[in-house]
C-alpha positions as CSV (number, residue, x, y, z in Angstrom):
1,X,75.7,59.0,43.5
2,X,73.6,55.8,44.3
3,X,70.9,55.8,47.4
4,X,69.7,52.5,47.3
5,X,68.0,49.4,45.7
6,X,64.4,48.2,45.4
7,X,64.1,45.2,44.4
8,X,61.2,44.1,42.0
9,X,60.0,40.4,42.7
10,X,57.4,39.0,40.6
11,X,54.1,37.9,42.0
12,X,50.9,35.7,41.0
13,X,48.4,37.2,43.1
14,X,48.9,40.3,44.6
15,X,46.1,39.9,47.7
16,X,48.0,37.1,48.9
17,X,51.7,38.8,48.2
18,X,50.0,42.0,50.4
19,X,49.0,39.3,52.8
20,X,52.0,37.9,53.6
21,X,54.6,40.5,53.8
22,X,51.8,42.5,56.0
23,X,50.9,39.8,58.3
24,X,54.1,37.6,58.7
25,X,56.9,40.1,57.8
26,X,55.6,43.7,59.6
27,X,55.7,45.4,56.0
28,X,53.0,48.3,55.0
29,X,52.0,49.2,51.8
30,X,54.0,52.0,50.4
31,X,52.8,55.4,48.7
32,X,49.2,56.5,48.7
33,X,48.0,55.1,45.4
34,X,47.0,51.2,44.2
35,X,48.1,50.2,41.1
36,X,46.7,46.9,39.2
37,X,49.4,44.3,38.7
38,X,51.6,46.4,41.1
39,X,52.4,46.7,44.6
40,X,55.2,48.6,46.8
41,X,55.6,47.7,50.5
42,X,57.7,48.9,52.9
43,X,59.3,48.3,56.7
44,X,62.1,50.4,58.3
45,X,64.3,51.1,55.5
46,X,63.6,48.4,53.1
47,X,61.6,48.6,50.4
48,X,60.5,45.9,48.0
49,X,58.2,46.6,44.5
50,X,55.9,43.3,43.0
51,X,55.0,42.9,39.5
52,X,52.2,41.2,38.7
53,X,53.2,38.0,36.7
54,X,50.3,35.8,36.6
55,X,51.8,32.9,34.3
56,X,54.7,32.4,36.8
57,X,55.3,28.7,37.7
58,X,56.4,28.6,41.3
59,X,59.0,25.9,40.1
60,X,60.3,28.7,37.7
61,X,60.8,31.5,39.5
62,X,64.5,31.9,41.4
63,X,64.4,35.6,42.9
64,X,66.5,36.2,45.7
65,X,66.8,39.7,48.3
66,X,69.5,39.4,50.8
67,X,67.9,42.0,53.4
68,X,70.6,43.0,56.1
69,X,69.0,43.2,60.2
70,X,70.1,45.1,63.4
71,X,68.5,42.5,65.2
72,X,67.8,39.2,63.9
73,X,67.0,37.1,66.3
74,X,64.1,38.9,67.5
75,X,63.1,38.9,64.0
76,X,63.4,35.4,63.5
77,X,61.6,34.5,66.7
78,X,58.5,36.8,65.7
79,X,58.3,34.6,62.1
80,X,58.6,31.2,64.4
81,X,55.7,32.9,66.8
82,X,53.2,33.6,63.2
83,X,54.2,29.9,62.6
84,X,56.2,31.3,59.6
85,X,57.8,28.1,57.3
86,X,61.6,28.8,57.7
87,X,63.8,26.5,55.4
88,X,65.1,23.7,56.9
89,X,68.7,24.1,55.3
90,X,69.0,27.9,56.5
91,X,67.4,27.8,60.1
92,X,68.8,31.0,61.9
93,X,73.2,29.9,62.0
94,X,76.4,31.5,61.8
95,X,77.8,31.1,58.6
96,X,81.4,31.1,57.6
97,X,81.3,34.4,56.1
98,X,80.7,36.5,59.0
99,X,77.1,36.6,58.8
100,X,74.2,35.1,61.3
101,X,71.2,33.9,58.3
102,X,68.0,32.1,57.8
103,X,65.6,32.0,54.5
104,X,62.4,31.6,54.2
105,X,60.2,31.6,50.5
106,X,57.3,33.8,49.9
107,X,54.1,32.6,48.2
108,X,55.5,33.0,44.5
109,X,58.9,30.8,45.8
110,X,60.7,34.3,45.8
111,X,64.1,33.3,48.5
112,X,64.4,35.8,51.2
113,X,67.6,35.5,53.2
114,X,68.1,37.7,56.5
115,X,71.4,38.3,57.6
116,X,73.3,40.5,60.4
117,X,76.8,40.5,60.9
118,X,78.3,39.1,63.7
């Protein structure tokens, strides 16, 4: 039986990948230990792993999470308040599919989409 999904992104430089998803997102570093070229964060229930890929063009890399919320709005107000850049194609909007979505990239142009269902 399946649990859930962590999803490995790749990442040139782990200090600033900590950074951000620390400081912008609300995320804390998971597990006690520190690997090199490695790093697991976590907030609420989601979990996302980093691999260190130091050669990684931010024009090359096309990673996506889709990471569900109970309350997005409040979520999307706190990344406008940390003056978070949110994609101008995917500002917080209903979409057609049932779901209320924005995006925003992180440092190594990794797509992060938030969604909740309306």
């Amino acid at each position: 039986m399946l649990t859930s999904v962590v999803p490995k992104l790749p990442m040139r430089n782990k200090t600033k990948t900590k950074e951000f998803y620390m400081n912008k997102l609300g995320f804390l570093q998971s597990g006690s230990q520190d690997f090199d070229g490695y790093l697991m964060l976590k907030k609420d229930n989601v979990e996302i792993h980093f691999f260190e890929c130091a050669t990684l063009g931010r024009k090359e890399n096309y990673s996506q999470v889709y990471i569900r919320s109970e309350a997005i709005e409040i979520l999307y107000q706190s990344l406008m308040d940390k003056k978070t850049d949110i994609l101008p194609a995917v500002y917080l909007q209903e979409r057609l599919w049932g779901q209320k979505e924005f995006s925003i990239l992180n440092p190594d142009n990794n797509l992060l989409t938030f969604g909740q269902a309306m």
